[in-house]
Phi, psi and omega in degrees: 000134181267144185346294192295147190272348170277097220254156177269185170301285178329305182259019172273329189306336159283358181276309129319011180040040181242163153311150168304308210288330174293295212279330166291315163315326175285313174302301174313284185300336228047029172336311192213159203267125178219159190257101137304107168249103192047231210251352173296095180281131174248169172205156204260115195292345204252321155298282180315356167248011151294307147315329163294293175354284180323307187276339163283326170308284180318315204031078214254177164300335195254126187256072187283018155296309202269336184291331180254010156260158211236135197274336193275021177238172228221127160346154191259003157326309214254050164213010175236098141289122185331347183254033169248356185237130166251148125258023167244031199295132206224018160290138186235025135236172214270339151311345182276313185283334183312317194290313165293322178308261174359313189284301174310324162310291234274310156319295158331334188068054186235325181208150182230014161242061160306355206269324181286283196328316174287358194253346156289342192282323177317308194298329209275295211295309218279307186278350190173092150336098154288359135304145185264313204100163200030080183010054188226118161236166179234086170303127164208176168276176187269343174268086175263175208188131181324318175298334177273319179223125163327293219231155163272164190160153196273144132233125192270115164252126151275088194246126190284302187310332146109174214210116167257134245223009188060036206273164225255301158306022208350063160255162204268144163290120192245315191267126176237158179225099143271113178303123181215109157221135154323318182212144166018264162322313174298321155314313180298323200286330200257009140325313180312302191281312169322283174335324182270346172296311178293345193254014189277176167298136144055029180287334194278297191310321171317293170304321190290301186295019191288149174234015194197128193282030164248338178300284183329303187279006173274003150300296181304313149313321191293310196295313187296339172284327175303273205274021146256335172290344155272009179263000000 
């Protein structure tokens, strides 16, 4: 991944897996967000992942969830484990659930600097709520980076009682999705697959009513069987 968060055309369409001329075309309509410099488009990765947010809230027409999956990023089964899963959260603020999330990552063996970790998830939540509406957020920081996770991986929260989480739609948050990647890109991707999960039919009541964190993750299998007989 390169240093700079300011990508030429060229490496984001390699980042994306797209054509130049498509990733130019998106810039030109304003599809996606990029910057025109003298005849040159640049882009921000930190934009773009405001803008998936945005457009996953919204659930506009353009699906930039689908744009961005991928065959190199691994099911979100075999990227959720039972020790990625609390269904028991039992903080009633939104620093409290963060600190839980953190702890559970941090067990998991996905991060071994939580004390950072947790102070970026603060930073991301301070500048833009990461609730989704209907009672879902996808936490994460805004840089991730090998220093924040060994590994990639899902880590799955519950709170029955619910969080009030600044959600955009000011219903309490019951469902956390955190995202843990090494890089960006992986970040985006497992954004991707998070969005498509959630836009499934009667997927949130499914988690909610879950009573065993292997039941959860046999929901993420049933589904993932749904949408290879539909491709």
């Amino acid at each position: 991944m390169p240093q700079n968060n300011i990508l030429t055309t060229k490496e984001v369409a390699s980042y994306l897996k797209l054509n130049e001329k498509t990733v130019l075309k998106m810039a030109q309509s304003g599809s996606i967000p990029a910057v025109k410099i003298a005849t040159q488009w640049r882009f921000y990765l930190s934009s773009i992942d405001e803008y998936l947010q945005d457009k996953i809230t919204k659930s506009v027409k353009y699906d930039f969830g689908r744009l961005l999956e991928d065959a190199d990023v691994l099911p979100l089964s075999r990227l959720i484990s039972p020790a990625c899963i609390d269904l028991d959260l039992s903080s009633e603020d939104t620093d409290g659930v963060l600190l839980e999330l953190v702890k559970t990552a941090e067990k998991a063996g996905i991060t071994d600097s939580p004390d950072v970790l947790y102070v970026q998830l603060k930073k991301r939540e301070t500048m833009l709520s990461t609730a989704l509406g209907n009672g879902v957020a996808v936490p994460h920081p805004r840089n991730p980076s090998d220093e924040l996770f060994k590994k990639t991986g899902i880590i799955l929260g519950r709170s029955v009682k619910g969080v009030d989480f600044d959600a955009p739609d000011h219903k309490k948050v019951h469902l956390f999705f955190m995202t843990c990647a090494p890089d960006v890109v992986l970040h985006l991707k497992l954004l991707s697959k998070v969005a498509v999960l959630l836009n499934t039919k009667n997927i949130f009541q499914s988690f909610m009513e879950a009573d065993l964190k292997t039941k959860a993750i046999k929901i993420l299998l049933e589904q993932e069987r749904i949408g290879l007989k539909q491709t």
